[in-house]
mmCIF file of the N, C-alpha and C atoms, coordinates in Angstrom:
data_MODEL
# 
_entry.id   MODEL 
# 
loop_
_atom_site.group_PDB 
_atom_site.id 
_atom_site.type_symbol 
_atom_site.label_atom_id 
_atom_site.label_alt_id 
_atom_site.label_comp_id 
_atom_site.label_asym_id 
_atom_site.label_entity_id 
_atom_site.label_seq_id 
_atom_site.pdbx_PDB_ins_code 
_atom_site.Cartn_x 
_atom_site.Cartn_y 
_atom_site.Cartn_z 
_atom_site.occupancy 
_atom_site.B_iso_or_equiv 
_atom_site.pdbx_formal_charge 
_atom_site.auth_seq_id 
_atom_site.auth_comp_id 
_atom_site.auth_asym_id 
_atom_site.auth_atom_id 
_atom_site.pdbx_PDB_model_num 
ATOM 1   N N  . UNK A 1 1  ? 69.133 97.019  9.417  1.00 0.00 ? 1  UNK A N  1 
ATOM 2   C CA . UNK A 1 1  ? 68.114 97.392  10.387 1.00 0.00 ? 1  UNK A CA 1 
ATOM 3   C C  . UNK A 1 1  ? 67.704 96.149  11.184 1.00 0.00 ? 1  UNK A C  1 
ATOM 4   N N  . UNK A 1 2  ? 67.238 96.495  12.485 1.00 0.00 ? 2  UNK A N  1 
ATOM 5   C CA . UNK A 1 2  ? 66.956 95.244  13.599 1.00 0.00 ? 2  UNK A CA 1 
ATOM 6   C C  . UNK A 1 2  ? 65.679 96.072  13.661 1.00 0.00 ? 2  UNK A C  1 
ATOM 7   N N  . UNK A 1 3  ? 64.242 94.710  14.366 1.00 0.00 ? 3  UNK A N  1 
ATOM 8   C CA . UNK A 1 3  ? 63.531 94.967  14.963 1.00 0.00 ? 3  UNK A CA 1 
ATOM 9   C C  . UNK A 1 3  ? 63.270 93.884  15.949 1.00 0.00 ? 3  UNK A C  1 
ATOM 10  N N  . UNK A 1 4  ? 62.525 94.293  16.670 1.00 0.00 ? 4  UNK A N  1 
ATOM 11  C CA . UNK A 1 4  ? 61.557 93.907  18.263 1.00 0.00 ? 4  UNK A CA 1 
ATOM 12  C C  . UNK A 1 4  ? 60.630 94.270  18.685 1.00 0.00 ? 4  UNK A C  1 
ATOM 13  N N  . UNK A 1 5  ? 59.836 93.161  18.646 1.00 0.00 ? 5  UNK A N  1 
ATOM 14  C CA . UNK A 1 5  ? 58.176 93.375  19.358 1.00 0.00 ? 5  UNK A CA 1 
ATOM 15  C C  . UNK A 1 5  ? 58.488 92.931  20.413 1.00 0.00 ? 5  UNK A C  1 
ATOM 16  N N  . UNK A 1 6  ? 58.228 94.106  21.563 1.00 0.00 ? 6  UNK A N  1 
ATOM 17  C CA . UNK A 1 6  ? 57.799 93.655  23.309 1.00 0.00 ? 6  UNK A CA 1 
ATOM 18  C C  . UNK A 1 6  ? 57.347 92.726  23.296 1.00 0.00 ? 6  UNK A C  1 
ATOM 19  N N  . UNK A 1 7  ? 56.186 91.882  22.725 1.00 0.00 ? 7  UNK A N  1 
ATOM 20  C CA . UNK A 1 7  ? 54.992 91.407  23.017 1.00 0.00 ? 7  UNK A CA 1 
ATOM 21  C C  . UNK A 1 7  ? 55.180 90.086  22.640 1.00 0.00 ? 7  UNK A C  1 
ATOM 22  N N  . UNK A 1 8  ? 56.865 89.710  22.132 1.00 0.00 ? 8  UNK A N  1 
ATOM 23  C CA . UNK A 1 8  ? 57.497 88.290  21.609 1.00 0.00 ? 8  UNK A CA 1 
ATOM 24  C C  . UNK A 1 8  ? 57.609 87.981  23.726 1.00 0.00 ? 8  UNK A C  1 
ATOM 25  N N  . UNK A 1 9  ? 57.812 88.693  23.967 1.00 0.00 ? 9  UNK A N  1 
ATOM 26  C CA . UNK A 1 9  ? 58.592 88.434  25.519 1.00 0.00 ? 9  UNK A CA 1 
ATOM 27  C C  . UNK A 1 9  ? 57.831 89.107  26.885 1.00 0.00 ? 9  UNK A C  1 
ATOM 28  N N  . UNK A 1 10 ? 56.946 89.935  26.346 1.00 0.00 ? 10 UNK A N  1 
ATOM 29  C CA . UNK A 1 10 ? 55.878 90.171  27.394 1.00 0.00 ? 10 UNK A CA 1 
ATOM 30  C C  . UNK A 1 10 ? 54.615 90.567  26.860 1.00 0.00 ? 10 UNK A C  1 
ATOM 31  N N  . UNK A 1 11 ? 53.652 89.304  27.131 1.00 0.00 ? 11 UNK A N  1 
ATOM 32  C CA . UNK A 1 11 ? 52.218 89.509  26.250 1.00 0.00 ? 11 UNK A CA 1 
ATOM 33  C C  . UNK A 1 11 ? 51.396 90.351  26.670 1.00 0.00 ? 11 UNK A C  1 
ATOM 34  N N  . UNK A 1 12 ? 50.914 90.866  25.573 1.00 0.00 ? 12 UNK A N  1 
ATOM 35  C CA . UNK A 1 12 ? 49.637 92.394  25.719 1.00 0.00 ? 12 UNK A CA 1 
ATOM 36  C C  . UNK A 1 12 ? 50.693 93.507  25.549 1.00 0.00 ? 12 UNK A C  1 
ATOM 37  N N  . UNK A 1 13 ? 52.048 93.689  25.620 1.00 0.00 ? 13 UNK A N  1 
ATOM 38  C CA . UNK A 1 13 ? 52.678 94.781  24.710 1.00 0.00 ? 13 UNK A CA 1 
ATOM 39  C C  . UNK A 1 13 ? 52.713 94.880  23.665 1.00 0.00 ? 13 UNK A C  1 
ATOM 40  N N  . UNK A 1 14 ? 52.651 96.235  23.022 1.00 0.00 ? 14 UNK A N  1 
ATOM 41  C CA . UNK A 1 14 ? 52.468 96.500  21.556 1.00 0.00 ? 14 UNK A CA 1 
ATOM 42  C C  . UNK A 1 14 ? 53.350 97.100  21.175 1.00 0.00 ? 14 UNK A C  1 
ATOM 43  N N  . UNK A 1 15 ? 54.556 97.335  21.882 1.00 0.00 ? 15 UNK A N  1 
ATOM 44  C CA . UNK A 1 15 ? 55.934 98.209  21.496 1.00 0.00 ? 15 UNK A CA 1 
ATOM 45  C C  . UNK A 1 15 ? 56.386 97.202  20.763 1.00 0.00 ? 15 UNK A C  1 
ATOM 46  N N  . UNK A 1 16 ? 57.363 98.109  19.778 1.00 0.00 ? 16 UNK A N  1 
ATOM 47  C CA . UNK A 1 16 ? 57.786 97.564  18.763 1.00 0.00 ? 16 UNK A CA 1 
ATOM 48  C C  . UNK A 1 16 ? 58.848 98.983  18.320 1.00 0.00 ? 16 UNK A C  1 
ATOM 49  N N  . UNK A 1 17 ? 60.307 98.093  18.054 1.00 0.00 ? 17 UNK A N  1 
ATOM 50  C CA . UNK A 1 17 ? 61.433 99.034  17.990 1.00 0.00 ? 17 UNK A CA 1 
ATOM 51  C C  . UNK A 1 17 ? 61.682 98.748  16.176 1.00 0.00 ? 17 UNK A C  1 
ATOM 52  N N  . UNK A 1 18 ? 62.315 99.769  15.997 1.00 0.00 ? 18 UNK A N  1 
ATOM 53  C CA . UNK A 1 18 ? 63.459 99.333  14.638 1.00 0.00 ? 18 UNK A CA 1 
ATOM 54  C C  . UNK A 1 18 ? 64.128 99.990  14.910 1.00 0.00 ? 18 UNK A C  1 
ATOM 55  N N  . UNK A 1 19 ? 65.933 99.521  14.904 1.00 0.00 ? 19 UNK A N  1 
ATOM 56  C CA . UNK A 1 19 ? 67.167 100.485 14.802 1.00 0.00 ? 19 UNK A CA 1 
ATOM 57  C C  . UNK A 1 19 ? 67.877 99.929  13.951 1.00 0.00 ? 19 UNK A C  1 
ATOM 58  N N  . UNK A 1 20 ? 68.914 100.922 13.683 1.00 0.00 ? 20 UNK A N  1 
ATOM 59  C CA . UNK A 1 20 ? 70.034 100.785 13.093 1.00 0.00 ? 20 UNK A CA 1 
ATOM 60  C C  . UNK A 1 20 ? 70.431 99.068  13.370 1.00 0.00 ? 20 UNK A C  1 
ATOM 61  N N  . UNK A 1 21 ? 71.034 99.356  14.665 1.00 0.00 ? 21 UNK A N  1 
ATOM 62  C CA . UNK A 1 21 ? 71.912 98.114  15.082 1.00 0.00 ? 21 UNK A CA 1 
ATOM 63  C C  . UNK A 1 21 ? 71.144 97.156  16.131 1.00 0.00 ? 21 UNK A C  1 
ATOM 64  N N  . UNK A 1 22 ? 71.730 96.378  16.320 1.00 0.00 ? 22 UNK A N  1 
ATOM 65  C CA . UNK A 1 22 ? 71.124 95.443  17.617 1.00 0.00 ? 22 UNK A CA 1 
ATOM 66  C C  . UNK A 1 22 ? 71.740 96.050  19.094 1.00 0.00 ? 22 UNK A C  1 
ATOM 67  N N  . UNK A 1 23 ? 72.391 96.433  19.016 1.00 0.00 ? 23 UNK A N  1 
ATOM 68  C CA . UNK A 1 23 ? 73.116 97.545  20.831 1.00 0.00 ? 23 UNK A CA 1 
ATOM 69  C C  . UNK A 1 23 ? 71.508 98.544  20.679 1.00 0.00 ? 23 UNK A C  1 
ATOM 70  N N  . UNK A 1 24 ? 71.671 98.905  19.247 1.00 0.00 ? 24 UNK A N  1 
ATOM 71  C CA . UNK A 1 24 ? 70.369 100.142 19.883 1.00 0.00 ? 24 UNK A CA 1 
ATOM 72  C C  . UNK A 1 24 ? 69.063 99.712  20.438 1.00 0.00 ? 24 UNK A C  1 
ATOM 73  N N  . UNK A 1 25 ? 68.653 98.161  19.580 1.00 0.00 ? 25 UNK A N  1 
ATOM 74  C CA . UNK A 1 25 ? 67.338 98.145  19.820 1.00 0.00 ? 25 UNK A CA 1 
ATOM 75  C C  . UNK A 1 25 ? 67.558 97.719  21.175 1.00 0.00 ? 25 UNK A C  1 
ATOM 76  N N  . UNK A 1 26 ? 68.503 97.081  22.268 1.00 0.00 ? 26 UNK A N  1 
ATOM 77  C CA . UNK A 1 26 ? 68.783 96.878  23.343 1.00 0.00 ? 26 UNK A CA 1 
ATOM 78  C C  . UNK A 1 26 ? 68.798 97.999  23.920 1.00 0.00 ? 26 UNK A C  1 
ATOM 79  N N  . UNK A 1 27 ? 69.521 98.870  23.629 1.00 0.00 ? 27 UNK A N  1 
ATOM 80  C CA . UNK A 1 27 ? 69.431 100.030 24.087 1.00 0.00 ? 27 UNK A CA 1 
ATOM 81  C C  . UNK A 1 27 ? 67.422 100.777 24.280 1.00 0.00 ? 27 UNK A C  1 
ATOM 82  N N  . UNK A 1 28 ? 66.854 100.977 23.515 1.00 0.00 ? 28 UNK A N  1 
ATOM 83  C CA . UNK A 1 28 ? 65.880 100.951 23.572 1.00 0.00 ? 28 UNK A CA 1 
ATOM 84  C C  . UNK A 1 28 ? 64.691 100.247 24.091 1.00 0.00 ? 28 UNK A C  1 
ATOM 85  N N  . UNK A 1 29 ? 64.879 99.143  24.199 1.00 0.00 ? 29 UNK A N  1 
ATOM 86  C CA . UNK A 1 29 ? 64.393 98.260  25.142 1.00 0.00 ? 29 UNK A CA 1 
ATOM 87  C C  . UNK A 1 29 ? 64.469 98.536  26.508 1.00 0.00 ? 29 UNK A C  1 
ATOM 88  N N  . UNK A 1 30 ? 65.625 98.851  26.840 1.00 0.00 ? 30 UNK A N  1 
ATOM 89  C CA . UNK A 1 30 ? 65.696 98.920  28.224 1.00 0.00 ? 30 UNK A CA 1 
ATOM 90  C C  . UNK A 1 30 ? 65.120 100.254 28.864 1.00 0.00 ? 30 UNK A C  1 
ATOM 91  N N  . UNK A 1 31 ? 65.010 101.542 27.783 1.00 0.00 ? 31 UNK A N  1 
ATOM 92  C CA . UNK A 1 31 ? 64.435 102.458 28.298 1.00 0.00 ? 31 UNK A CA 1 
ATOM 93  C C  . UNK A 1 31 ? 63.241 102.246 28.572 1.00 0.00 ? 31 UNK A C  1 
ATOM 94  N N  . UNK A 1 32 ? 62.479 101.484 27.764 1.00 0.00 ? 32 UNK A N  1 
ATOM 95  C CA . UNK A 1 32 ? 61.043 101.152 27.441 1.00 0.00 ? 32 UNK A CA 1 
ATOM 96  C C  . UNK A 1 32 ? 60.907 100.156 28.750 1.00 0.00 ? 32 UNK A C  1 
ATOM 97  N N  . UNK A 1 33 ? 61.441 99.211  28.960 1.00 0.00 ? 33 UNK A N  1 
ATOM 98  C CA . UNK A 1 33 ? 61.413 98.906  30.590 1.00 0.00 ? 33 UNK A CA 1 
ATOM 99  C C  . UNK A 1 33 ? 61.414 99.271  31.701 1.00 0.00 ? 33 UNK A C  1 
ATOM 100 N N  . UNK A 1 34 ? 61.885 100.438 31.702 1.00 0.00 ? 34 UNK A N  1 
ATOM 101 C CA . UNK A 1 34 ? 62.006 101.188 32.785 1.00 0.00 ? 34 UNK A CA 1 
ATOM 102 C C  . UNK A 1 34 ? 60.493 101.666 32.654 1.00 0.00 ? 34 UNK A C  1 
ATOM 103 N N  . UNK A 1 35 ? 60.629 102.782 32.238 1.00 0.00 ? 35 UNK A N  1 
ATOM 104 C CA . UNK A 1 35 ? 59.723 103.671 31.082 1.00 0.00 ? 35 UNK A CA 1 
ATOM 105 C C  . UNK A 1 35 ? 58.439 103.009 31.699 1.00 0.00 ? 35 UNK A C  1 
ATOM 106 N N  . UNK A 1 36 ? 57.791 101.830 31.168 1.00 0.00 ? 36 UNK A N  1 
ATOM 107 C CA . UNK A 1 36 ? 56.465 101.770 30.598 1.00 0.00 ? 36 UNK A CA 1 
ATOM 108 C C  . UNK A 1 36 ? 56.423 100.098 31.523 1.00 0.00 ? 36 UNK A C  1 
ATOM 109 N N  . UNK A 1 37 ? 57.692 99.619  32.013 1.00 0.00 ? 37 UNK A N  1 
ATOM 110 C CA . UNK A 1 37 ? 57.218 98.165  33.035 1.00 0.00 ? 37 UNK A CA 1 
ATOM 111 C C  . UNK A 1 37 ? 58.071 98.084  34.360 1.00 0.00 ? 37 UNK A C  1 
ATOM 112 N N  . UNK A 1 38 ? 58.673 99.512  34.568 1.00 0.00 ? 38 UNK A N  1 
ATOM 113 C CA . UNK A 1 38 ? 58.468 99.866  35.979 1.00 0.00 ? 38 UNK A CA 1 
ATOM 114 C C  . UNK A 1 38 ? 59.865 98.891  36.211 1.00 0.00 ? 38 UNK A C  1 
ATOM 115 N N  . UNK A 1 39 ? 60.687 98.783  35.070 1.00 0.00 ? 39 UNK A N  1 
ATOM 116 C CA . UNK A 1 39 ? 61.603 97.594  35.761 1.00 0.00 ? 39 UNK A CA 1 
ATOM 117 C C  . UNK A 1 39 ? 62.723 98.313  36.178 1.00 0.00 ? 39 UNK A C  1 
ATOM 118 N N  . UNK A 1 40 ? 63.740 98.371  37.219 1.00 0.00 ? 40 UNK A N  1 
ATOM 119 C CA . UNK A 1 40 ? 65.002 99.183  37.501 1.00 0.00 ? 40 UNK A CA 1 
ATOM 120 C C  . UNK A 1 40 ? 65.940 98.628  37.026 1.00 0.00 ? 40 UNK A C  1 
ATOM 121 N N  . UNK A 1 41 ? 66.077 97.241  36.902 1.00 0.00 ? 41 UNK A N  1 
ATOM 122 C CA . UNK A 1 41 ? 67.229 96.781  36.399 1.00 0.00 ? 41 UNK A CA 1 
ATOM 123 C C  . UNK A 1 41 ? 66.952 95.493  35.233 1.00 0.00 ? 41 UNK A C  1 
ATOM 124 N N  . UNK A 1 42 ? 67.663 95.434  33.893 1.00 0.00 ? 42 UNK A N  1 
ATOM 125 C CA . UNK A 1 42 ? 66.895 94.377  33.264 1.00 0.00 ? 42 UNK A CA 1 
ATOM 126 C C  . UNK A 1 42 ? 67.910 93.936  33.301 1.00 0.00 ? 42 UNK A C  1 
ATOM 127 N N  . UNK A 1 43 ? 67.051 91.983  33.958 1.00 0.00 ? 43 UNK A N  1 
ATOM 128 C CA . UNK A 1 43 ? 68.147 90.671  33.896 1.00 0.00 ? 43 UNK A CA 1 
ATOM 129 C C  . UNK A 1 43 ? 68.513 90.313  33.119 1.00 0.00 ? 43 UNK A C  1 
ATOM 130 N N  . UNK A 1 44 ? 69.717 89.564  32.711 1.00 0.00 ? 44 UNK A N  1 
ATOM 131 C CA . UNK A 1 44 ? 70.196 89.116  31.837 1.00 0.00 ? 44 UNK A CA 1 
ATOM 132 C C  . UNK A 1 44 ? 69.960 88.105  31.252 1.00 0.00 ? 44 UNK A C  1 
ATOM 133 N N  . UNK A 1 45 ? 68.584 87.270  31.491 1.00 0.00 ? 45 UNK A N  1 
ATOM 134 C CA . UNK A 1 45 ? 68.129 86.352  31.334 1.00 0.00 ? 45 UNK A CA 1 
ATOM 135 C C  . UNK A 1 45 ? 66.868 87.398  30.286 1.00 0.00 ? 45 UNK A C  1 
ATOM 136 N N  . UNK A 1 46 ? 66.455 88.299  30.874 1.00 0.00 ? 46 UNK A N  1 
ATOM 137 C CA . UNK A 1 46 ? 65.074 89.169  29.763 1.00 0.00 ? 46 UNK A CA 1 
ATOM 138 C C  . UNK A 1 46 ? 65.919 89.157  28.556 1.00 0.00 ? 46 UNK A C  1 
ATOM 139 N N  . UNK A 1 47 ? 67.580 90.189  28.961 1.00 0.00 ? 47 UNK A N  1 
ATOM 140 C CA . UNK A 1 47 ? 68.544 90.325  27.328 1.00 0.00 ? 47 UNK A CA 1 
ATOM 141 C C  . UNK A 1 47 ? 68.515 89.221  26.870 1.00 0.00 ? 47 UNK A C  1 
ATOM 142 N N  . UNK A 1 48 ? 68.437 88.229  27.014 1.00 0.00 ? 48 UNK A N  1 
ATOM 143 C CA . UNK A 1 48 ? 68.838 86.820  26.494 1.00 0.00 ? 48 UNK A CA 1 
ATOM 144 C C  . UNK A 1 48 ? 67.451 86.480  25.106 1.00 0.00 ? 48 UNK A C  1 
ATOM 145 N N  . UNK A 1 49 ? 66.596 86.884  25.947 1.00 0.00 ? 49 UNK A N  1 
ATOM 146 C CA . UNK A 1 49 ? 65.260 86.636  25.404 1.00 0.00 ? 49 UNK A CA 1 
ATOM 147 C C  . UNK A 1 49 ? 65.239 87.969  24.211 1.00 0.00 ? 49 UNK A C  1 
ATOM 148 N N  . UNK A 1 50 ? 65.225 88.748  24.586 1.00 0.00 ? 50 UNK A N  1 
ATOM 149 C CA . UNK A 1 50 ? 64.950 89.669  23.829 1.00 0.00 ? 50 UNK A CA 1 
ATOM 150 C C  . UNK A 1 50 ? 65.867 89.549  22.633 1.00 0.00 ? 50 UNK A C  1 
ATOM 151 N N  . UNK A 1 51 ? 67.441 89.312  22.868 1.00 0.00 ? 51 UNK A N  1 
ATOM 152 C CA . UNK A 1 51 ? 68.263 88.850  21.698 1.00 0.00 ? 51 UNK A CA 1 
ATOM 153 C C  . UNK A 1 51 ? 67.637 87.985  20.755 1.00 0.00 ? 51 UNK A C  1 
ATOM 154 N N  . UNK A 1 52 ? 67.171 86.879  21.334 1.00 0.00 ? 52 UNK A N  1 
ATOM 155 C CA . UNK A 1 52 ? 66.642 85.883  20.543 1.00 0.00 ? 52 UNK A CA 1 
ATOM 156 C C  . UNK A 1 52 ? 65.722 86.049  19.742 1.00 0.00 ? 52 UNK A C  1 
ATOM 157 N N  . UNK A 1 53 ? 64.693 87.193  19.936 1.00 0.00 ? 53 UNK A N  1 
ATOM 158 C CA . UNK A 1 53 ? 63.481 88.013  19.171 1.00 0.00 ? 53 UNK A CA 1 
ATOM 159 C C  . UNK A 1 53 ? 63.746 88.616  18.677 1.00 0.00 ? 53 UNK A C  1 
ATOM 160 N N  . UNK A 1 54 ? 65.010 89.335  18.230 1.00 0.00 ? 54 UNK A N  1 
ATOM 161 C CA . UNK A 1 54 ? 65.503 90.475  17.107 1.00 0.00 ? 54 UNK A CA 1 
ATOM 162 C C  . UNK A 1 54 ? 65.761 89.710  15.614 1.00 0.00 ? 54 UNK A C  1 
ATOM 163 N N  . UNK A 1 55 ? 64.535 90.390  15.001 1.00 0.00 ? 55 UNK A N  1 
ATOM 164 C CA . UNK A 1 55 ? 64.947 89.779  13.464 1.00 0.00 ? 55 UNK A CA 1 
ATOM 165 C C  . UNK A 1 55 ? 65.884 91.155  12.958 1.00 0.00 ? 55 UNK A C  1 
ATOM 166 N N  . UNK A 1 56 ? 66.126 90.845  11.562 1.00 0.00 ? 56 UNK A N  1 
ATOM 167 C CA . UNK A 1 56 ? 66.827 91.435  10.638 1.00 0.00 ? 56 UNK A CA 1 
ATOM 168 C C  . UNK A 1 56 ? 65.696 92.271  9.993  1.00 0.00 ? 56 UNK A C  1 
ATOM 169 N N  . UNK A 1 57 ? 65.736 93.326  9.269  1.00 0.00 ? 57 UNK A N  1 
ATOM 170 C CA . UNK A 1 57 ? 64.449 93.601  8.728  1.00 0.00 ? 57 UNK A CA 1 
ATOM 171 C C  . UNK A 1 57 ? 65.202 94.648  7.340  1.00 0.00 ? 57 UNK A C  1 
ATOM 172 N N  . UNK A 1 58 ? 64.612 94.615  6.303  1.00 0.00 ? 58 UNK A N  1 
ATOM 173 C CA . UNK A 1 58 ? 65.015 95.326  5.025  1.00 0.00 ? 58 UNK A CA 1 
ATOM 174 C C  . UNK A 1 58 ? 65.225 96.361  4.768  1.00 0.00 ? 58 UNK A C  1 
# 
């Protein structure tokens, strides 16, 4: 299992994913960008960040 807190990479979010894999929580992320920060396209510099904030979780 992977997780991600929004709020490692954009402060005052409180989203917070757990998936299976790391594609999903990316995957999920990006809906949630759209979704809830209005973004159309996420840079590859946000994935970069957001990679770097995915722990492992038990």
């Amino acid at each position: 299992m992977k997780s991600f807190a929004c709020g490692d990479v954009v402060p005052g979010c409180d989203a917070t994913f757990v998936c299976d894999t790391e594609d999903d929580v990316l995957a999920a992320v990006a809906r949630h960008a759209q979704d809830d920060h209005g973004m159309t396209e996420v840079p590859a510099e946000l994935v970069d960040q957001v990679r770097g904030h995915i722990v492992a979780v038990a």
